[in-house]
C-alpha positions in Angstrom: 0.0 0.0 0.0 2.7 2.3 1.3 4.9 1.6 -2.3 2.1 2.6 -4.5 1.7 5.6 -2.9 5.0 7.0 -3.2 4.5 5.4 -6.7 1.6 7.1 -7.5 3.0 10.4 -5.8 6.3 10.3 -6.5 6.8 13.9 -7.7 4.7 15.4 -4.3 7.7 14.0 -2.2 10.5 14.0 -4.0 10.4 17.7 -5.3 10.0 19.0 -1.6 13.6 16.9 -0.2 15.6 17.9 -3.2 14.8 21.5 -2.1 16.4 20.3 1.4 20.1 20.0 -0.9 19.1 22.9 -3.2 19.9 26.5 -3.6 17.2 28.9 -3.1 17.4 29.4 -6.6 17.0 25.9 -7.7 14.5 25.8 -4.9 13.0 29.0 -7.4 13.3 27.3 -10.2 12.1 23.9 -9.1 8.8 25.7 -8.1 8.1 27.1 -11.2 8.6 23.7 -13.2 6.3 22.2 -10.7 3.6 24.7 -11.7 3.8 24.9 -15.6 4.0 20.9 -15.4 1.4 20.8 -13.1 -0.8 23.3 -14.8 -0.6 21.2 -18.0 -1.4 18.1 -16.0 -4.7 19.6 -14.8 -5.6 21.0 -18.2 -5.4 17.4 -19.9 -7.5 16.1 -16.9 -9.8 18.8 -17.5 -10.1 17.9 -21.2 -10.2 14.5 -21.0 -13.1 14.6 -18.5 -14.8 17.4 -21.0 -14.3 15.2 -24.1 -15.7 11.8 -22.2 -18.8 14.1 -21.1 -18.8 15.3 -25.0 -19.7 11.6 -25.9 -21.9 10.9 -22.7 -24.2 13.5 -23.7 -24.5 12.9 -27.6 -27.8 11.2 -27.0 -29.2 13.4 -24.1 -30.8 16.2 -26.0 -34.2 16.5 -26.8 -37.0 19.4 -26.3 -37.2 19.8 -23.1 -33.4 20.4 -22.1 -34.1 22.1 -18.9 -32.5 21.9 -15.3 -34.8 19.3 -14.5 -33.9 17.2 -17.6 -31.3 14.2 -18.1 -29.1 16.5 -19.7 -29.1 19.4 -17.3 -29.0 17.1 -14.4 -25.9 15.5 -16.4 -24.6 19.3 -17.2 -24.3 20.3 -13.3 -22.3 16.8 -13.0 -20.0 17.3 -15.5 -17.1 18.7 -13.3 -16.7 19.4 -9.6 -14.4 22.6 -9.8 -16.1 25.2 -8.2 -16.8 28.0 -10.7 -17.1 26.1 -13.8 -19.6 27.1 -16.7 -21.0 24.4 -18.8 -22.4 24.7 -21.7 -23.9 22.7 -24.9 -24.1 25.1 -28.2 -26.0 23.8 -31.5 -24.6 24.8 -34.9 -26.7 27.8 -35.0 -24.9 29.1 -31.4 -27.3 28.7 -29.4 -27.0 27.4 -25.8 -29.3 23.9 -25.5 -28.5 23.4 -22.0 -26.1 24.9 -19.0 -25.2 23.9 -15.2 -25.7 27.3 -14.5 -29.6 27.0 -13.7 -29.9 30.7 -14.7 -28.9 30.1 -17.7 -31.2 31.4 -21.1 -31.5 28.1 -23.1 -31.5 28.9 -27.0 -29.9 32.3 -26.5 -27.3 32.7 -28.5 -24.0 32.2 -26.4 -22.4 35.5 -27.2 -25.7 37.2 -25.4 -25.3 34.3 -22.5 -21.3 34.6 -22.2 -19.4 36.7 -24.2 -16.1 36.6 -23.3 -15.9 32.4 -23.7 -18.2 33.1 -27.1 -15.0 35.6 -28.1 -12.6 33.1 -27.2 -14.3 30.3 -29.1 -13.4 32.1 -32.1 -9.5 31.6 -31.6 -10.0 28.1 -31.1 -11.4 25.0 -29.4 -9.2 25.2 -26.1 -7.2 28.3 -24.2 -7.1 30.6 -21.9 -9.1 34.2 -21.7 -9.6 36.9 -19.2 -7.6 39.1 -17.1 -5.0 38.6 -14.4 -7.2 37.6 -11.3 -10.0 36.9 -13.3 -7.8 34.1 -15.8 -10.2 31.1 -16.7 -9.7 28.0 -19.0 -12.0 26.7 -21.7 -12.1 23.5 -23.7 -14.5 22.8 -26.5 -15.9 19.3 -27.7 -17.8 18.1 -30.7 -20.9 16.3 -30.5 -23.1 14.6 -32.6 -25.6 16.7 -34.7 -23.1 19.9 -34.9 -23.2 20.4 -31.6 -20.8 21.1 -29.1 -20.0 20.7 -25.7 -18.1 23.7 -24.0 -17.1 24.2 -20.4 -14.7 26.9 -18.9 -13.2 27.6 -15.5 -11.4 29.9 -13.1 -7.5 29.2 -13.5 -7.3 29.8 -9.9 -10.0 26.5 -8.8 -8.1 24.2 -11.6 -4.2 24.6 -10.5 -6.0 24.6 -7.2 -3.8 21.8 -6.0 -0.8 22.7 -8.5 -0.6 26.1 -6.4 -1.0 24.6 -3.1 1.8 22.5 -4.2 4.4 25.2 -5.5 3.6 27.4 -2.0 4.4 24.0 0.1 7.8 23.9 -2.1 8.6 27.6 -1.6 7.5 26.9 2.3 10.9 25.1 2.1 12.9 27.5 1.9 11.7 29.0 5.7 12.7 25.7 7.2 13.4 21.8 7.5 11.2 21.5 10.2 8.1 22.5 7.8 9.1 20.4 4.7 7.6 17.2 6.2 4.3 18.6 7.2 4.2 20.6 4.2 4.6 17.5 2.1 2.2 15.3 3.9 -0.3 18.5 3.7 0.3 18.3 -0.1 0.2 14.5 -0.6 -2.7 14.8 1.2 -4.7 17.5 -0.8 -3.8 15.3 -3.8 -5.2 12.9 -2.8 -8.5 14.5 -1.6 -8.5 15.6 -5.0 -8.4 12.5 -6.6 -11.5 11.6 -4.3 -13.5 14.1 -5.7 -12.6 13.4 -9.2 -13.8 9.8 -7.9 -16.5 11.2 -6.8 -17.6 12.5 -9.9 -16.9 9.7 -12.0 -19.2 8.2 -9.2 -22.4 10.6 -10.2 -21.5 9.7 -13.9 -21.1 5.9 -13.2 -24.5 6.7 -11.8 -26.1 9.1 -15.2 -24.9 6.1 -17.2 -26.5 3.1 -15.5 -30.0 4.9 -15.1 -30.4 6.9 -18.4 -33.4 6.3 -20.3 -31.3 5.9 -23.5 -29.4 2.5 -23.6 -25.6 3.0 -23.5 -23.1 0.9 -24.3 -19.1 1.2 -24.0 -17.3 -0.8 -26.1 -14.0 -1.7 -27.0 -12.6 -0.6 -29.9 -12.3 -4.7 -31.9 -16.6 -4.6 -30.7 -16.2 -6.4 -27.4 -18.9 -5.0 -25.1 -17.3 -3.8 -21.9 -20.3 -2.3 -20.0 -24.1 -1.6 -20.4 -26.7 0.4 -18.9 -30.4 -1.3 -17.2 -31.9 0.5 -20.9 -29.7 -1.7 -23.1 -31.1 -4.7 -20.9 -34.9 -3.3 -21.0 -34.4 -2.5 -25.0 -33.1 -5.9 -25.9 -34.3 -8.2 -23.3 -31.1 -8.9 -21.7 -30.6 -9.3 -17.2 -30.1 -5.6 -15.9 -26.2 -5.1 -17.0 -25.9 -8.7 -18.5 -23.5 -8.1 -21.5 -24.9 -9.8 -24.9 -22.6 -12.6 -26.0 -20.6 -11.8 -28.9 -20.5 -8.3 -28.6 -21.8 -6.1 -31.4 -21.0 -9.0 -34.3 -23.9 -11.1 -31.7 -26.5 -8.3 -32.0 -26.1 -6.2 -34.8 -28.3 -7.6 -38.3 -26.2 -8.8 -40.7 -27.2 -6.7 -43.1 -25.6 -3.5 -41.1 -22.8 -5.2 -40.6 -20.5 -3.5 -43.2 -21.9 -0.4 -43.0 -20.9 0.1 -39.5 -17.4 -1.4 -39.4 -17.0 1.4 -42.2 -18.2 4.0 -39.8 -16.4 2.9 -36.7 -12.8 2.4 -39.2 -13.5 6.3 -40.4 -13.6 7.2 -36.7 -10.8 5.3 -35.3 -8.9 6.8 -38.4 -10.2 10.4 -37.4 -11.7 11.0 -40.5 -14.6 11.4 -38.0 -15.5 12.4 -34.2 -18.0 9.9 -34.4 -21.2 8.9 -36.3 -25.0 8.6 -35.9 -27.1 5.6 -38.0 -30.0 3.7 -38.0 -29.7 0.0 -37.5 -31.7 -3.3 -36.4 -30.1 -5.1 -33.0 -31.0 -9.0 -32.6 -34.0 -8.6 -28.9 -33.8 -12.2 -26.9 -36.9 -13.2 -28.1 -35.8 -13.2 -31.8 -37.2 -10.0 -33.1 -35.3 -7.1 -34.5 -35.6 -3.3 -33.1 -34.7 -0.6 -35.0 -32.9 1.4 -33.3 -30.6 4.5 -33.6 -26.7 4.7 -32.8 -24.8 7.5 -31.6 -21.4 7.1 -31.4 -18.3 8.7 -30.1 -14.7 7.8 -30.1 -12.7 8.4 -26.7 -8.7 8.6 -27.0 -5.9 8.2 -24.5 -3.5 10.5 -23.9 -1.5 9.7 -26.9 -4.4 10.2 -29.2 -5.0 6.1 -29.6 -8.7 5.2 -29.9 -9.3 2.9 -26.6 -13.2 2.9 -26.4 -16.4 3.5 -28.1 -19.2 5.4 -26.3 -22.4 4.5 -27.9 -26.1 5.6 -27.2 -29.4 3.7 -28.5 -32.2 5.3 -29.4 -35.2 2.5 -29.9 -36.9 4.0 -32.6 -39.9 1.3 -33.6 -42.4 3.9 -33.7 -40.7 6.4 -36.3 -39.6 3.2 -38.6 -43.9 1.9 -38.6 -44.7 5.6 -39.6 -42.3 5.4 -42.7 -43.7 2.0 -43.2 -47.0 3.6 -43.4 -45.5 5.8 -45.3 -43.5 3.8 -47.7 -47.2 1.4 -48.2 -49.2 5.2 -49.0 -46.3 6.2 -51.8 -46.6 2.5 -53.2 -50.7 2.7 -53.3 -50.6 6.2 -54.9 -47.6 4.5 -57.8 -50.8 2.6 -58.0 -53.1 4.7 -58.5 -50.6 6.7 -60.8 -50.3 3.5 -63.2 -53.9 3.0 -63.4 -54.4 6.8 -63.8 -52.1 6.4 -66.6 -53.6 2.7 -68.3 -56.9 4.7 -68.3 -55.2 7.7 -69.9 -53.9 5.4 -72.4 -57.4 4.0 -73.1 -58.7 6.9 -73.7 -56.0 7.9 -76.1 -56.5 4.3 -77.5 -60.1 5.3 -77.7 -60.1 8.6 -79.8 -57.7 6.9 -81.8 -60.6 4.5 -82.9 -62.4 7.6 -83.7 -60.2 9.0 -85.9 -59.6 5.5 -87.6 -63.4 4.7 -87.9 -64.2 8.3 -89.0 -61.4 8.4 -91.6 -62.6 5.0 -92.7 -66.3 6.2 -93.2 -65.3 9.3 -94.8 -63.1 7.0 -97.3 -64.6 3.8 -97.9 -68.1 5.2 -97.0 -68.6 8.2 -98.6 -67.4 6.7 -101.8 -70.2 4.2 -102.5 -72.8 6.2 -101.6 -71.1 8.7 -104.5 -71.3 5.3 -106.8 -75.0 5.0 -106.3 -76.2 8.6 -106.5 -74.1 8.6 -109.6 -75.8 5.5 -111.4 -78.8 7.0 -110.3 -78.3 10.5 -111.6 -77.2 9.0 -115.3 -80.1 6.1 -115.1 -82.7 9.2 -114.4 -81.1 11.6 -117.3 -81.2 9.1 -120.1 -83.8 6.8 -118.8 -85.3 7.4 -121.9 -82.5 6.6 -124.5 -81.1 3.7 -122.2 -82.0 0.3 -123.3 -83.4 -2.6 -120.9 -79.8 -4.4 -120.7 -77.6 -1.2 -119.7 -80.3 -0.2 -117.5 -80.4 -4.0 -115.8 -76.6 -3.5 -115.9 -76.9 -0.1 -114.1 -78.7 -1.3 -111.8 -77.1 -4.5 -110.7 -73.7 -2.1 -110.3 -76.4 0.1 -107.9 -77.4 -3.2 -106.2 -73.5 -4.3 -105.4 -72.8 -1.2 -104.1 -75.3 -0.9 -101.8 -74.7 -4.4 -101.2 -71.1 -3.7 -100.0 -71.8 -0.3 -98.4 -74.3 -2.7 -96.1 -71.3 -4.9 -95.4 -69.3 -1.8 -94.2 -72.3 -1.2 -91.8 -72.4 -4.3 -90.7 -68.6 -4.2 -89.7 -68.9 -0.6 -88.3 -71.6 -1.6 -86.0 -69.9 -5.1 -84.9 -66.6 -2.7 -84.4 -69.2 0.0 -82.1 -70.3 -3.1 -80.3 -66.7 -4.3 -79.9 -65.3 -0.8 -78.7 -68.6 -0.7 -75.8 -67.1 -4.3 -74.8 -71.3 -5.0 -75.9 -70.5 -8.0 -77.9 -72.2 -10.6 -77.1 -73.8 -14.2 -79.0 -76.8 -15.5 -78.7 -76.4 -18.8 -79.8 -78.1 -21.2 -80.9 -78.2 -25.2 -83.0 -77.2 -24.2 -86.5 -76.8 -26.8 -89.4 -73.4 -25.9 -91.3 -74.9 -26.6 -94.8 -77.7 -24.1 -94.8 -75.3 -21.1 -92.8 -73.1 -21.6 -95.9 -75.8 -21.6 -98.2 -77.0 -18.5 -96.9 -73.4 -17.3 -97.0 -73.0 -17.6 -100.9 -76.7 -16.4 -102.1 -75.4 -13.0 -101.8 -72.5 -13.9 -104.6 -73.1 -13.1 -108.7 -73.3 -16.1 -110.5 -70.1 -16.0 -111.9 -68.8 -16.0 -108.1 -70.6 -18.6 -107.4 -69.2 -20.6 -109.7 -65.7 -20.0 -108.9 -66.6 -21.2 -105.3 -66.7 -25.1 -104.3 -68.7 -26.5 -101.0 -68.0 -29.6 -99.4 -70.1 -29.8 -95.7 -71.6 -33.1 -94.5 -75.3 -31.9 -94.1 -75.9 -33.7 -91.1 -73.2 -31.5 -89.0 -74.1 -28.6 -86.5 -72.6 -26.1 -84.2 -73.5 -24.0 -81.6 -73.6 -20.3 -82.5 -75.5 -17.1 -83.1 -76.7 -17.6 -86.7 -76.4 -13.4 -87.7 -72.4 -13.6 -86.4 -71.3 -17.1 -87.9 -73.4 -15.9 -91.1 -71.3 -12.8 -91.0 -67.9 -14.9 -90.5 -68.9 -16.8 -93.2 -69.6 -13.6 -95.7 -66.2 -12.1 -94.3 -64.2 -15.0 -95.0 -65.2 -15.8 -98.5 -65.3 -12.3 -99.5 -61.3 -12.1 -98.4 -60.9 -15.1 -100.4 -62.9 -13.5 -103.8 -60.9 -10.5 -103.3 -57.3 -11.2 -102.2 -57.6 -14.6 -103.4 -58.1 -16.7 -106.7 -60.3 -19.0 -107.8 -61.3 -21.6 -107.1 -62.6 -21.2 -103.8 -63.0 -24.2 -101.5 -65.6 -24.5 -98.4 -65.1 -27.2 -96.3 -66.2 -28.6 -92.6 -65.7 -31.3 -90.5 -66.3 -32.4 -87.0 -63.1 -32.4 -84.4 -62.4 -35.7 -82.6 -62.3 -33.8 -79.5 -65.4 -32.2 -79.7 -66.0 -28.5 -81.9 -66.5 -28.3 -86.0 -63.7 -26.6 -87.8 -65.1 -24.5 -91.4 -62.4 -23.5 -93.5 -62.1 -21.3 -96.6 -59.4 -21.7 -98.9 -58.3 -19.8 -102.5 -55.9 -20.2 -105.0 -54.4 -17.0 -105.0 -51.0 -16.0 -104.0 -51.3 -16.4 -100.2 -50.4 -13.8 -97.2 -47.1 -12.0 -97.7 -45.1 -13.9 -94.3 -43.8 -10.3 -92.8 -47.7 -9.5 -92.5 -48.9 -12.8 -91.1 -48.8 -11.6 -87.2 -50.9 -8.8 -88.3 -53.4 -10.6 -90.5 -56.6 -10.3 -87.3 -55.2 -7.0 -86.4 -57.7 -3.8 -86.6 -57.3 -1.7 -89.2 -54.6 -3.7 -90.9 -53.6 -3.9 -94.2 -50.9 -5.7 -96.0 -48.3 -3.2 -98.1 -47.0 -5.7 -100.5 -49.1 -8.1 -102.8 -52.3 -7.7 -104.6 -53.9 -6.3 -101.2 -52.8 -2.5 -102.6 -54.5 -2.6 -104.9 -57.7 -3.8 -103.7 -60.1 -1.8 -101.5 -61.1 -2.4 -97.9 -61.4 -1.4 -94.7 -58.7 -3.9 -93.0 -61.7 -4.9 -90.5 -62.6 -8.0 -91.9 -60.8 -10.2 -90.6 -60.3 -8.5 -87.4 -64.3 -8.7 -86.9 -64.0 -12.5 -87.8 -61.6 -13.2 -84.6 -64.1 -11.1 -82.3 -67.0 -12.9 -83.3 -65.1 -16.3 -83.2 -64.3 -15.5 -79.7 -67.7 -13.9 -78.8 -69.0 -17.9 -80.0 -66.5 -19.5 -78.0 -64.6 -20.4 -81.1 -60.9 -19.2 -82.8 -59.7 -18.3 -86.3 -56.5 -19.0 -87.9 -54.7 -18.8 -90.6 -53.2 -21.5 -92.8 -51.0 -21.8 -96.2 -52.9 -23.2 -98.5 -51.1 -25.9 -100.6 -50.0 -25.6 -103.5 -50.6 -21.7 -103.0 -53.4 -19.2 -101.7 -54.7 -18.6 -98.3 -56.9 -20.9 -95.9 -58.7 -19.5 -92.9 -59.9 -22.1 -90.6 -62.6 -21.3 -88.2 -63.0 -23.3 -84.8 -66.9 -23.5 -83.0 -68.1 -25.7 -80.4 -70.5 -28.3 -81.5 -74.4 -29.2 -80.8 -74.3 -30.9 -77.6 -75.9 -34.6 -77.6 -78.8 -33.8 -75.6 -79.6 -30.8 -77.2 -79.3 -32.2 -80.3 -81.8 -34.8 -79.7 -84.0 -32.3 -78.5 -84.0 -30.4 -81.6 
């Protein structure tokens, strides 16, 4: 006990018998190396307590920052010199909290305390004042661009440095005093070093019951002490340390991210950092929870510890979930805002197609008829029977066609108002087909051959299969070449496929995916030079699905086109009942 005590307070004792031997002027001299070295030694103690109290208190400040609060209660704590002014200043300047209960919070600190708000400006440690009224100042960064700035009399820190240098000038008056004078000093040292005990008592005591969960830590992530709110945060005993350290309780996933942090500050890229990360609870849940984190040095400037403060922060990460789930549903709502957008463009669009198509295709055989009818009325008269007959049967297959063109514009309005429906019914293939041809000249008919077992039926609406029927064959007379072939037959599987063939030069392959497109029209061919619509076939796949049915298209061999229609059959039941 004895020999680590004079180890501890070696220079106390052995300055004061070296004055014994000594000159008065190296008894002069001695005292004044005793003071400058003792000064500094209190100045370093002064800042290292300042700088642990910077990193204690990253986590303390909220609205409420008054005498009463964890920080201010903290803030009187911070240092037991008498005289000392404590402050915490925000990037803006202004004081967030003080020891000195009189204090103004959120003035600015050159209205609060001028002469340290002066000195602040010269840098982040010195001394200010005049003689008798000297004082000392140090000045800390904390998280958030804050900072952590306390100051005191010169005379209350080299307290113990000046009681010192007067028991080694006492010397000089005698031998006798030297002993008591050094025992006097040893023991103010040491009453000293119980009060700075005593304070890291009352912060021993701020860290184990602060609301916030702190953690010091080593500076490889082995967990050297906790506070109760670590334990209550993460399920863990009342100062238990978690197995592992950090690696056991930090998410993988932030991992990385934080060994990049923690390397910046132990490099000193960085005082310390703040982030957001998820921490492993006992019962296999993750917290999100918010790190604060400061990096406290030794004397030679090595990184020894990390002081960390958590921030459980559940309730702000559900209201960015809720958040994050309303941004998503109005992306939603966006998209469909758009697709409807889009169907409205794909709407007019339609209009314009269907109103350029009647003003075309429309407008011209209306122009044919009134024409024929004009010239039949002039010369009626000078015309004879078979030029009239043929005048008239030009008339007749106009209108005819013109009343296939509104037959495919109302199908197309019906299509467009998603109105299409069948309304089928037992139909016997022979007579549909029939009735498919009668509207044909005699010369088409000719040119067109039917093979259909006059037994077989399907199940369809007789107006839409009849106007398949007239669709398909008129695509074969007009794109096609004769002969024509009509053919049906039942499926094995159930259905009755109808198909239409010609001999003509078939579909040009590049235009074959667009052959039941609306509107479409092949650029190469004969199909320039004939007139149309492009809705034909287009209406054909409508009403085929409309019927429950398909169309496709086929190379016909040796050449042409073949367009094979699909419907479901009479059922067996409803057969017999027919």
């Amino acid at each position: 006990m004895l020999s680590r005590f004079v180890r501890s307070e070696w220079r106390h004792l052995a300055l004061p018998l070296a004055v014994w031997f000594a000159s008065c002027a190296v008894a002069t001299w001695g005292a004044l190396w005793v003071e400058q070295r003792g000064e500094a030694e209190m100045r370093h103690r002064f800042d290292e307590r300042i700088q642990y109290a910077a990193g204690a208190v990253a986590g303390l400040a909220g609205r409420d920052n008054g005498p009463s609060s964890p920080l201010g209660r903290y803030l009187k704590h911070t240092t037991s010199i008498s005289g000392a002014k404590v402050y915490l200043i925000d990037a803006a300047g202004r004081v967030q909290g003080s020891n000195d209960d009189n204090a103004v919070r959120w003035a600015l600190i050159e209205n609060q305390d001028r002469a340290v708000a002066e000195a602040l400006r010269d840098g982040d440690r010195g001394l200010y004042g005049t003689a008798g009224a000297e004082r000392y100042f140090v000045a800390e960064d904390v998280s958030g661009g804050r900072m952590l700035v306390a100051s005191v009399p010169t005379a209350d820190l080299y307290g113990p440095i000046i009681t010192a240098n007067l028991a080694v000038q006492s010397t000089t008056a005698g031998l006798g005093g030297l002993g008591l004078v050094a025992v006097f000093t040893a023991a103010r040292a040491a009453r000293n070093r119980a009060a700075l005990r005593a304070s890291e008592a009352e912060f021993r005591g701020l860290f184990d019951n602060s609301l916030l969960g702190m953690v010091v830590t080593r500076t490889d992530g082995e967990i050297e002490r906790v506070n109760r709110a670590f334990g209550t945060l993460l399920g863990h005993e009342p100062g238990a340390l978690p197995p592992g350290g950090w690696p056991g309780i930090l998410h993988p996933d932030d991992a990385q991210s934080i060994s990049l942090l923690a390397a910046r500050a132990m490099s000193g890229e960085i005082p310390g950092f703040t982030a957001t990360v998820r921490l492993r609870h006992t019962s296999g849940r993750t917290v999100p929870v918010e790190v604060t984190s400061t990096i406290i040095r030794d004397e030679a400037g090595e990184p020894v510890h990390f002081s960390t403060q958590l921030l459980d922060v559940s309730e702000r990460a559900r209201r960015q979930e809720e958040q994050r789930a309303y941004r998503e549903e109005l992306a939603v709502r966006a998209r469909d805002l758009q697709s409807a957008n889009a169907g409205l463009q794909a709407a007019n669009q339609r209009v314009a197609d269907m109103v350029a198509m009647l003003t075309h295709d429309v407008r011209q055989p209306i122009a044919t008829i009134a024409g024929y009818c004009e010239l039949l009325t002039d010369m009626w008269e000078d015309t004879d029977d078979r030029a009239k007959r043929r005048d008239v049967d030009r008339i007749a297959a106009t209108a005819a066609s013109m009343s296939g063109y509104v037959e495919e514009i109302l199908t197309l309005t019906q299509v467009d108002a998603d109105t299409l429906f069948a309304r089928p019914a037992p139909l016997t293939v022979a007579d549909v087909v029939t009735e498919a041809l009668a509207h044909l000249t005699a010369g088409e008919r000719a040119g067109v051959s039917v093979s259909v077992d006059e037994q077989l039926r399907v199940f369809a609406d007789p107006r839409q299969l009849h106007q398949m029927l007239v669709n398909l064959v008129g695509n074969g007379l007009k794109y096609g070449e004769p002969p024509l072939a009509v053919r049906a037959r039942a499926l094995g599987g159930g259905g009755v496929e109808i198909e239409v063939s010609d001999s003509g030069e078939g579909v040009p392959e590049d235009f074959v995916p667009h052959l039941f497109d609306r509107f479409a029209r092949a650029s190469s061919g004969v199909a320039p030079t004939k007139k149309g619509t492009g809705l034909g076939l287009y209406i054909v796949r409508q009403l085929a699905l409309a019927n429950d049915g398909a169309v496709e298209y086929r190379p016909h061999q040796p050449s042409g086109a073949s367009f094979v229609l699909t419907l479901p059959t009479v059922k067996a039941e409803l057969h017999a009942a027919v």
